[in-house]
NUMAR-169827 format. One line per field, with one value per residue (C-alpha): x, y, z; residue in three letters. Coordinates in Angstrom, 1 decimal. Layout:
residues N
X = c(X | ...) .
Y = c(Y | ...) .
Z = c(Z | ...) .
aa = c(ALA | ...) .
***
This chain:
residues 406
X = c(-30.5 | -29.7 | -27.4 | -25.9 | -24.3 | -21.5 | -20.1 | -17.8 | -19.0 | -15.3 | -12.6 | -11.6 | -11.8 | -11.3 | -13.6 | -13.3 | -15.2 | -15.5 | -14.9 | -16.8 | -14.4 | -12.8 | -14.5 | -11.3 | -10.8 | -14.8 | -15.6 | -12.1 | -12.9 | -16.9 | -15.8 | -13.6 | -16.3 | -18.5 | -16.2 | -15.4 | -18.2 | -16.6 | -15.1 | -16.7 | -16.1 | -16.5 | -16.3 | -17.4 | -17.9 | -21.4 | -20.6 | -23.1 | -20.4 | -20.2 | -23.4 | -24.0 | -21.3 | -23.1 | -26.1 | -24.8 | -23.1 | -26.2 | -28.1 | -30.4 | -32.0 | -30.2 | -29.9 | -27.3 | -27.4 | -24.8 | -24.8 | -21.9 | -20.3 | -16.9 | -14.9 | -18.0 | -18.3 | -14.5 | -14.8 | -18.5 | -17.2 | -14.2 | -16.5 | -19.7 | -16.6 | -15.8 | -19.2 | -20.7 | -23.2 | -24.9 | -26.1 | -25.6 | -26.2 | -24.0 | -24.7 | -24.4 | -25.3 | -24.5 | -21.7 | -20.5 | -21.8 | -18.7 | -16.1 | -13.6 | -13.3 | -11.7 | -8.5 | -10.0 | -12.8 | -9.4 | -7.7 | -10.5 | -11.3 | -7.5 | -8.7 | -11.4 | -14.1 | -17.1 | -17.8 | -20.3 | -20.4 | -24.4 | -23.7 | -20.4 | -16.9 | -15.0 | -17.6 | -20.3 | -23.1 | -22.1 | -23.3 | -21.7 | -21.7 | -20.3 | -18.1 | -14.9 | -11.8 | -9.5 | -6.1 | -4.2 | -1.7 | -2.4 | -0.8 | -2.4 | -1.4 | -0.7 | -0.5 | -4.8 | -6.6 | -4.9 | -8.9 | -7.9 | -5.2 | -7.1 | -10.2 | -8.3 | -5.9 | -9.5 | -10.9 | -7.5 | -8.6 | -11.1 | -8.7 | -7.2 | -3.6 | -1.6 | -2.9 | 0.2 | -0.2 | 2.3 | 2.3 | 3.3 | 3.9 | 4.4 | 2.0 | -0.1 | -1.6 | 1.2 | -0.4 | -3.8 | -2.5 | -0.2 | -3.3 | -4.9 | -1.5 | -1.8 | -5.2 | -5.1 | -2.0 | -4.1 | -6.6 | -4.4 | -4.0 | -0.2 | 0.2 | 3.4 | 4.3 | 7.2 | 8.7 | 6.2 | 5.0 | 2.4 | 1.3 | -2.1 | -2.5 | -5.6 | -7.5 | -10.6 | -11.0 | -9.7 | -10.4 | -12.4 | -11.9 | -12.6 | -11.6 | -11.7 | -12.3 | -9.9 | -11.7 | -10.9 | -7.7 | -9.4 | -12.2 | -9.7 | -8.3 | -11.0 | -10.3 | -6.4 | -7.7 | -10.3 | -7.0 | -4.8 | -7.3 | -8.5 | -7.4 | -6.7 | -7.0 | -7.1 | -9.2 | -9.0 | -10.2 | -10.9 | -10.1 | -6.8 | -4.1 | 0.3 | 0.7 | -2.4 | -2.2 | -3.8 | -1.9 | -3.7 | -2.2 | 0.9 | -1.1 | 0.6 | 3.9 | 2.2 | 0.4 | 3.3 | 4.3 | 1.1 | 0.8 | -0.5 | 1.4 | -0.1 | 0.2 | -1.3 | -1.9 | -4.2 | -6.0 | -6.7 | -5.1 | -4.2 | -3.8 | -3.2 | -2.6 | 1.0 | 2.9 | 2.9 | 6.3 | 6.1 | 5.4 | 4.6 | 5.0 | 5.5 | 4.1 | 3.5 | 0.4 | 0.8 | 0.4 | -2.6 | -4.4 | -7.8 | -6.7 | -5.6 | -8.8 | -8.1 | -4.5 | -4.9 | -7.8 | -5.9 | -2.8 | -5.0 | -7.0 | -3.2 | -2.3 | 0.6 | 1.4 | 1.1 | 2.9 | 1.1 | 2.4 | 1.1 | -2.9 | -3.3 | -6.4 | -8.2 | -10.0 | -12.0 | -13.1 | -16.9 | -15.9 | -12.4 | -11.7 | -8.4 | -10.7 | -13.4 | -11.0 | -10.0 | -13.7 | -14.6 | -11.3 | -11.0 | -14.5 | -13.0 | -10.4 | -7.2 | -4.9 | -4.5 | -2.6 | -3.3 | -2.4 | -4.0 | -1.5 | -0.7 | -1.9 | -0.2 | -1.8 | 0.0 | 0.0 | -3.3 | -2.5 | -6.1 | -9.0 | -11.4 | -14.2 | -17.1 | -20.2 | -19.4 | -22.0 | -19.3 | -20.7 | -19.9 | -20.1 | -21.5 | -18.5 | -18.6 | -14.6 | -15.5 | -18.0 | -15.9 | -12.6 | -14.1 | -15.5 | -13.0 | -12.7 | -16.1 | -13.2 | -12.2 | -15.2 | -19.0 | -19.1 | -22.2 | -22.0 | -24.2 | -25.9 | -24.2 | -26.0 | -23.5 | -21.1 | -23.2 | -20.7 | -17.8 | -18.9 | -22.8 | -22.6 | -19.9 | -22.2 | -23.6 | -20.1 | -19.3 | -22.2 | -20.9 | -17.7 | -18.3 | -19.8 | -23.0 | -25.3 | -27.9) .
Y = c(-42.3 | -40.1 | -40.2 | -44.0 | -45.8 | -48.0 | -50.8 | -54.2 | -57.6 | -58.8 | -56.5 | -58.4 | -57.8 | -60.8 | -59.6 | -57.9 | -55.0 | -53.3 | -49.8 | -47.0 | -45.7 | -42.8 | -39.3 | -37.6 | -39.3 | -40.0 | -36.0 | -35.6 | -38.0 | -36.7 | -33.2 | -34.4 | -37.0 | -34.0 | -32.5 | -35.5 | -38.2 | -40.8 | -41.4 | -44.4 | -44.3 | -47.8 | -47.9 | -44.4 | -43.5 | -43.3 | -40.6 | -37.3 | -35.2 | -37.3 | -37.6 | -33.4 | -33.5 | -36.0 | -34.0 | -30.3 | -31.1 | -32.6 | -29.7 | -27.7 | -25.6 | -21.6 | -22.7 | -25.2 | -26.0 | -28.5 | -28.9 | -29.6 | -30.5 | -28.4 | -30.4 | -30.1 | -26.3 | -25.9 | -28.0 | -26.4 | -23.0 | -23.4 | -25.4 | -23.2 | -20.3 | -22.2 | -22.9 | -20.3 | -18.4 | -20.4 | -18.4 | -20.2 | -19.3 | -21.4 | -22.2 | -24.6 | -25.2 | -21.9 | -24.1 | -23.6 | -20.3 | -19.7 | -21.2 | -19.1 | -19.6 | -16.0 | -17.8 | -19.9 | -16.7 | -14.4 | -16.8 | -17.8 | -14.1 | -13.4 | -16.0 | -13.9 | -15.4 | -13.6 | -14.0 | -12.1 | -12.5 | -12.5 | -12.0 | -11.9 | -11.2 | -14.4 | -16.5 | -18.6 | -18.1 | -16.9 | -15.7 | -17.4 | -16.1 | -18.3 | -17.4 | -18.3 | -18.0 | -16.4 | -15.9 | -18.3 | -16.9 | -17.4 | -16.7 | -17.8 | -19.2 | -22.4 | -23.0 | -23.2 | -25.3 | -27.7 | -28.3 | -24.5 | -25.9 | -28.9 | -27.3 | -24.7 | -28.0 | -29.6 | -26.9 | -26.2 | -28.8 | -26.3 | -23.2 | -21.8 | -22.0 | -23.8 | -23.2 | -21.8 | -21.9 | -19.9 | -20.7 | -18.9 | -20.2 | -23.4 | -26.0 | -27.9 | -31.5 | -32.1 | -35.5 | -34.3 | -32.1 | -35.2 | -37.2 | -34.8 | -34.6 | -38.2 | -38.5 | -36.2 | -37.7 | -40.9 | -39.3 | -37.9 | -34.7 | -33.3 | -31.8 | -31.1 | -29.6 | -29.0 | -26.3 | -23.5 | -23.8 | -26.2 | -26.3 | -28.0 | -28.5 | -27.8 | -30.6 | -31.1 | -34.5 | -37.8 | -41.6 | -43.7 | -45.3 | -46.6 | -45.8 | -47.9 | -45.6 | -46.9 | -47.1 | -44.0 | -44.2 | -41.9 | -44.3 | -47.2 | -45.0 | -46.0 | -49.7 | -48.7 | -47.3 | -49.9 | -52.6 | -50.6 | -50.6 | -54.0 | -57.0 | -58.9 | -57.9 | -59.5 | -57.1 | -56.8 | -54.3 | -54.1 | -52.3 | -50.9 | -50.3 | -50.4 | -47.7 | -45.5 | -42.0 | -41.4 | -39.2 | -40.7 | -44.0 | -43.2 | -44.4 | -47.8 | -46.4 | -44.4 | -47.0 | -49.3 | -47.0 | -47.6 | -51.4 | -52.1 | -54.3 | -53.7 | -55.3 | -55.1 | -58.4 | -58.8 | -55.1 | -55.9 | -54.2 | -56.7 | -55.3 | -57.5 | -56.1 | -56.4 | -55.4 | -51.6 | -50.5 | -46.4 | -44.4 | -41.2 | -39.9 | -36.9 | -36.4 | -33.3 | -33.9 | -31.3 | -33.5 | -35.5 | -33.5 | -35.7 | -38.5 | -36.4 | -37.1 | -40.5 | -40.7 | -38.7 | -40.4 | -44.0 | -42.5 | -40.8 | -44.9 | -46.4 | -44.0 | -42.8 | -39.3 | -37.4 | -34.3 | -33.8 | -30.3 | -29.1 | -29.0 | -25.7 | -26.4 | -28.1 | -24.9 | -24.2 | -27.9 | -28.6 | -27.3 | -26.5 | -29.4 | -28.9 | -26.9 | -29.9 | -32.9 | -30.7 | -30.3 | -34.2 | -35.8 | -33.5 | -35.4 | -38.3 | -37.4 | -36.3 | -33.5 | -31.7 | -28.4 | -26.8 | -24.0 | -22.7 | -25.2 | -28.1 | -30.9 | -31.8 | -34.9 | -35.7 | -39.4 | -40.6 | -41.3 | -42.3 | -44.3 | -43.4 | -42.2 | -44.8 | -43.4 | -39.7 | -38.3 | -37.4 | -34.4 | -35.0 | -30.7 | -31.6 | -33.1 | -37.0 | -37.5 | -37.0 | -39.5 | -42.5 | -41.2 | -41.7 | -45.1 | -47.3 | -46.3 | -48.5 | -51.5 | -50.2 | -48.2 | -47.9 | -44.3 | -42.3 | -40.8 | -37.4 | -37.4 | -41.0 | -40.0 | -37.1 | -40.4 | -40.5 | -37.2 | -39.8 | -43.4 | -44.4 | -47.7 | -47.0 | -48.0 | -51.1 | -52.5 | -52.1 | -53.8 | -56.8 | -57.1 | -57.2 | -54.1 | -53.4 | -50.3 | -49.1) .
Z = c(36.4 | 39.2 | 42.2 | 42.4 | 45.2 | 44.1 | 45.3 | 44.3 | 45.5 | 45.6 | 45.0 | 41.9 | 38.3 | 35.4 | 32.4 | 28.9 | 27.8 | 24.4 | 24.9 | 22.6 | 19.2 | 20.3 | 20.2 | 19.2 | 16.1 | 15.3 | 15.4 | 13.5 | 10.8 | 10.8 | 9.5 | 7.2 | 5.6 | 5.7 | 3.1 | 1.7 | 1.7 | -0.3 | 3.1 | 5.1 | 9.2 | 11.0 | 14.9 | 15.2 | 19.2 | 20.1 | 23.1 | 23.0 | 21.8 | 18.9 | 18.5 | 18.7 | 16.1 | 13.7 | 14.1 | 14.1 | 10.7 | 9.2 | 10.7 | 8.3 | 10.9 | 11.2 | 14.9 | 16.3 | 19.8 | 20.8 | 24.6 | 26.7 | 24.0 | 23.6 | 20.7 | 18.5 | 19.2 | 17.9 | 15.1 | 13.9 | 14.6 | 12.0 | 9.6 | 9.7 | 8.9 | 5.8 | 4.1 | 1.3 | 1.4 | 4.9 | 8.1 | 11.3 | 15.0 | 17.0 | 20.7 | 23.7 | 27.5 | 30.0 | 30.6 | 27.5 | 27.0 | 30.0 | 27.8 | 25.7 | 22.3 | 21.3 | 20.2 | 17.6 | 16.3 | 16.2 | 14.1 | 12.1 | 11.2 | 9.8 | 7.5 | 6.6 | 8.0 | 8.9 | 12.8 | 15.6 | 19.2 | 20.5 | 23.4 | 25.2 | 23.8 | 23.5 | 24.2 | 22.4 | 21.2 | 18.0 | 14.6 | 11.4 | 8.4 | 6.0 | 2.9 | 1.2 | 3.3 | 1.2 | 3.3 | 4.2 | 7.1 | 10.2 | 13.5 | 17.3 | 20.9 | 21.3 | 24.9 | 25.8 | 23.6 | 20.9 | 19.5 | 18.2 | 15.9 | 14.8 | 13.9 | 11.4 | 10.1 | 9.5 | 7.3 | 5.3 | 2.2 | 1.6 | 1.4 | -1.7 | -1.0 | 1.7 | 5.2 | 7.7 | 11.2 | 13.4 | 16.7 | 19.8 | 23.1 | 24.6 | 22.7 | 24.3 | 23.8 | 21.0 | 20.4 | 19.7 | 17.1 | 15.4 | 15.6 | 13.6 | 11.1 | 10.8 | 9.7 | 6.9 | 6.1 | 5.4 | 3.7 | 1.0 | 2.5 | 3.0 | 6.0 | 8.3 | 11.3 | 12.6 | 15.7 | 15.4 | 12.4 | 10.5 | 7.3 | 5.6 | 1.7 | 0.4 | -1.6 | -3.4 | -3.8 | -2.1 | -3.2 | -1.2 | 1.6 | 5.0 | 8.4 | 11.5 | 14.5 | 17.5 | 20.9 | 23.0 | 25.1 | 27.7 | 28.7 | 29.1 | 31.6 | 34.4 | 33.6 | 34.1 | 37.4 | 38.6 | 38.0 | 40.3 | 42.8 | 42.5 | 44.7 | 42.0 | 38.2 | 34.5 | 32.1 | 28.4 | 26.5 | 22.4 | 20.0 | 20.5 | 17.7 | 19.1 | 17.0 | 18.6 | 17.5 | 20.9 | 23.4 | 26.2 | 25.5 | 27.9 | 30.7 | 30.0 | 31.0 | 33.9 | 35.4 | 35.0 | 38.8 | 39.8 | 40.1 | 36.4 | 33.9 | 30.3 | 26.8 | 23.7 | 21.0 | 18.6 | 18.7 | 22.2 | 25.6 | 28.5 | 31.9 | 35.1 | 38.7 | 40.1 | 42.8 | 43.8 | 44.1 | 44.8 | 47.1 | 44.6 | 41.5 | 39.4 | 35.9 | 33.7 | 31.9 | 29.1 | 26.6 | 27.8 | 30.7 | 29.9 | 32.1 | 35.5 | 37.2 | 36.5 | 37.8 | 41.1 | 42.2 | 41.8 | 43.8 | 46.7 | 46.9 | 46.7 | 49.3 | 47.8 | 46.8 | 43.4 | 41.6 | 38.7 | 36.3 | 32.8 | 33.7 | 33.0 | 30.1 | 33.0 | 34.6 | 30.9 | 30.6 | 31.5 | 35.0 | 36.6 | 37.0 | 39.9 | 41.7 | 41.6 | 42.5 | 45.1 | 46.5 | 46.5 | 47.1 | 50.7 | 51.3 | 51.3 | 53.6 | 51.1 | 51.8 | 48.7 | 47.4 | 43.8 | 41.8 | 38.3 | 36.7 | 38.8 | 41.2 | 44.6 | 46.8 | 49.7 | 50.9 | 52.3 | 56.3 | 57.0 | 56.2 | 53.3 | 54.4 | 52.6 | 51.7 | 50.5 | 47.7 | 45.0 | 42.8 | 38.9 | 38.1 | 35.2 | 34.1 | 32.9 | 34.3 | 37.3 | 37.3 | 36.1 | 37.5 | 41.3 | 40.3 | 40.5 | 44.7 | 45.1 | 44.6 | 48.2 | 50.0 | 49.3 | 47.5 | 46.0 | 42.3 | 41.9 | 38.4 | 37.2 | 33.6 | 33.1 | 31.9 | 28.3 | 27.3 | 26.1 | 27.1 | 27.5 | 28.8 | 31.2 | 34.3 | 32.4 | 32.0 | 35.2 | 36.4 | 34.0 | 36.2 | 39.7 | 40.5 | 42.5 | 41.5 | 44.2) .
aa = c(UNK | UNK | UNK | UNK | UNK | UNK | UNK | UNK | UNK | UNK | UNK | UNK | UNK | UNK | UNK | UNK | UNK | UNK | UNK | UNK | UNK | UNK | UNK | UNK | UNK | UNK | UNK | UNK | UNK | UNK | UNK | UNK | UNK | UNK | UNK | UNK | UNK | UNK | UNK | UNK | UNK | UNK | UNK | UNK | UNK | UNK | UNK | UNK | UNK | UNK | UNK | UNK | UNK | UNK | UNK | UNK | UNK | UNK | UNK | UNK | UNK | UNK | UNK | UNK | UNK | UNK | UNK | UNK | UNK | UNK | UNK | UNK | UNK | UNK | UNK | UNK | UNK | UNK | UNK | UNK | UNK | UNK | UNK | UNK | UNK | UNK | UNK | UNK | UNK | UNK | UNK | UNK | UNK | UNK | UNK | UNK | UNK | UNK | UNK | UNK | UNK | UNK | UNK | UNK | UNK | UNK | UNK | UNK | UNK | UNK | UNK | UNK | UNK | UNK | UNK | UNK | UNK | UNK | UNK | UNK | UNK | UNK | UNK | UNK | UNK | UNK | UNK | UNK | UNK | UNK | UNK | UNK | UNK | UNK | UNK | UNK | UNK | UNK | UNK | UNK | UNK | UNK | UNK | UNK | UNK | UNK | UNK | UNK | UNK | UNK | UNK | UNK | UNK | UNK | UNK | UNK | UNK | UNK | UNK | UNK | UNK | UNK | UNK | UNK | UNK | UNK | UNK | UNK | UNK | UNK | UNK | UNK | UNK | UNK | UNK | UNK | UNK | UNK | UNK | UNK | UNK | UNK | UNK | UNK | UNK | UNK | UNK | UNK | UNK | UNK | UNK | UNK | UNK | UNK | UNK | UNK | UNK | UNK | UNK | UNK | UNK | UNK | UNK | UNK | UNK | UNK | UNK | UNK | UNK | UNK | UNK | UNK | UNK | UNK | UNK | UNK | UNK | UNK | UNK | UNK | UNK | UNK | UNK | UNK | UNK | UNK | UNK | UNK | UNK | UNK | UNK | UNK | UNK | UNK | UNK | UNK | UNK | UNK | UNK | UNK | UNK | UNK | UNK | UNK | UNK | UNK | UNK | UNK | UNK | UNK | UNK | UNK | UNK | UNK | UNK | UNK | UNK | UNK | UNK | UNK | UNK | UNK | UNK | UNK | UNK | UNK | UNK | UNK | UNK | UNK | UNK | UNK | UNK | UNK | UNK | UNK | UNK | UNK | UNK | UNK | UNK | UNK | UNK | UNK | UNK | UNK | UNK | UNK | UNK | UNK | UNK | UNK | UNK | UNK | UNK | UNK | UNK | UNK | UNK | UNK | UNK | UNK | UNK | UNK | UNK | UNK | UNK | UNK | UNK | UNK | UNK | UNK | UNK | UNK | UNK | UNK | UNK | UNK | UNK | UNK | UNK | UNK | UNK | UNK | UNK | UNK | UNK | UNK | UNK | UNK | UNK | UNK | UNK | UNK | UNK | UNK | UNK | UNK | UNK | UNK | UNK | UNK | UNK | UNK | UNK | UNK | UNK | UNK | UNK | UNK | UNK | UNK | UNK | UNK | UNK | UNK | UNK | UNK | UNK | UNK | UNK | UNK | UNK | UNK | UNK | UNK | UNK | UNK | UNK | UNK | UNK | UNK | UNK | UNK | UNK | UNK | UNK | UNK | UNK | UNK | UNK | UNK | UNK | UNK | UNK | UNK | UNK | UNK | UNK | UNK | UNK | UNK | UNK | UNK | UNK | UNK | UNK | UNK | UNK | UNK | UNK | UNK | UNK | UNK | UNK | UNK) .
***
């Protein structure tokens, strides 16, 4: 698939999808079974980064490329650190070849581990070497990447002694890092965290057991979206848990401003269109900067304006991604001010201009986060396939509820 023009044949939505198993807690639980295989995984997502992560950790080759996809080369950089006597080159797209990951190498290395940059300083591709990590203390910043943290709590089983993270500065994407907490926790593994500090016990073996995957919180953000927008809008969506461990799951209180009244019964999330009652929001996003895209691009088709803080990680995701709302959102006629950190939309006075190509940067977001405007104006999606990152059948589900691809 290449460019797509999209379109709604009503401006209604009544249906009920079943979203993809989350990527977050799929490539979570994958390195953990990959230390512990007595562990069986159900629902896993079936998104390319989980599929890169599947394969890099069954990988025999010396080589590992893994794409676009930036979880896996956190999680495979810590894990590759951790296993004796193997040699692995670890790479990815230019894309990623542009992303830092000097935080997480530092850290890794005051473990002892045994880490070369091939090309540039900072940034993949990289040479591992291997070997038993011996220390134990461990001391990095908190406020870029909170994939840093988890891959370090996901290798700590495999440590001598108790793993000790210090952290320094503000930390971001707190719920990431308690949704990794929690799923050691039910794995056997103690682990706590608490201020600055977090600490992982190390374990060597676990009893068996099995592990539902719950479907990603970040994908059910476009339905949260596309029922905003919508003239009318009854959608359920499966499998979803009340007590997610999800960060992303406070779009139920955030679209609750936004015209979208949401429940969830029997593992399965309810949302029905009401009444719009604001005129603009503000929101800081530390804690779950994954659904932004989402959230501005429903305010700018609702017409109402946006303060969003705490999006600082989003220049060093697969593009900078303020800089790239910016670019297509002006397109279609918004008015938009950013800084490295922060979003500001300003009410939509005008039309929306139908018909605007939206480029995607490579970035699968973008992609789904502009769809749910073909509820209100013809629009056209540069590289639609970029959606297979996180969510492969996005476009076919759409098509299922009222939605027209040309």
């Amino acid at each position: 698939m290449k460019d797509i023009r999209l379109r709604h044949q009503s401006g209604s939505v009544v249906g009920k999808i079943q979203v993809t198993g989350s990527k977050s807690e799929s490539n979570r639980m994958l390195l953990l079974q990959a230390f512990f295989p007595q562990i069986e995984l159900t629902n896993l997502s079936n998104s390319d980064d989980t599929v890169a992560m599947k394969s890099g950790l069954e990988s025999e080759d010396a080589m590992v490329d893994i794409g676009h996809a930036g979880t896996t080369m956190r999680f495979l950089t810590a894990y590759f650190s951790s296993l004796e006597n193997q040699e692995k080159t670890l790479t990815g797209s230019q894309r990623m070849q542009e992303r830092p990951i000097g935080i997480l190498v530092d850290a890794l290395r005051q473990l002892g581990a045994d880490i070369t940059y091939l090309k540039n300083e900072g940034y993949p591709p990289l040479l591992i070497k291997g070997k038993k990590l011996s220390a134990n203390e461990v001391r990095l910043s908190a406020d870029i990447s909170s994939q840093y943290i988890t891959a370090l709590m996901l290798i700590a089983p495999r440590l001598a002694g108790v793993l000790r993270l210090h952290l320094q500065g503000k930390i971001t994407s707190v719920p990431y890092i308690k949704m990794t907490q929690s799923l050691l926790h039910d794995i056997g593994i103690e682990a706590s965290f608490s201020g600055q500090t977090i600490e992982v016990s190390p374990k060597i073996d676990i009893a068996a057991t099995t592990h539902a995957v719950e479907s990603d919180w970040s994908s059910a953000s476009y339905y949260f979206g596309i029922a905003a927008l919508a003239k009318e809008a009854d959608i359920r969506l499966t499998t979803y848990k009340v007590n997610s461990l999800q960060g992303d799951r406070v779009l139920m209180n955030i679209y609750e401003k936004l015209g979208v009244q949401s429940s969830i019964e029997n593992n399965t999330l309810h949302l029905q269109k009401q009444a719009l009652h604001s005129t603009s929001i503000q929101l800081d996003l530390s804690n779950a900067p994954d659904i932004a895209q989402t959230i501005v691009v429903s305010c700018y088709g609702l017409g109402i304006a946006c303060d969003i803080k705490g999006l600082h990680t989003l220049k060093i995701k697969e593009t900078d991604r303020l800089v790239a709302l910016q670019n297509e959102l002006t397109k279609l006629g918004a008015t938009i001010d950013i800084t490295d950190r922060s979003f500001h939309l300003y009410k939509r006075n005008n039309p929306i201009r139908p018909n605007v190509l939206i480029e995607t940067y490579h970035d699968h977001r973008m992609a789904m986060a502009f769809a749910p405007l073909a509820l209100l104006v013809p629009i056209r999606i540069q590289d639609a396939d970029v959606v297979t990152k996180s969510y492969p059948g996005f476009w076919k589900d759409l098509e299922m509820n009222g939605f027209l691809l040309g």
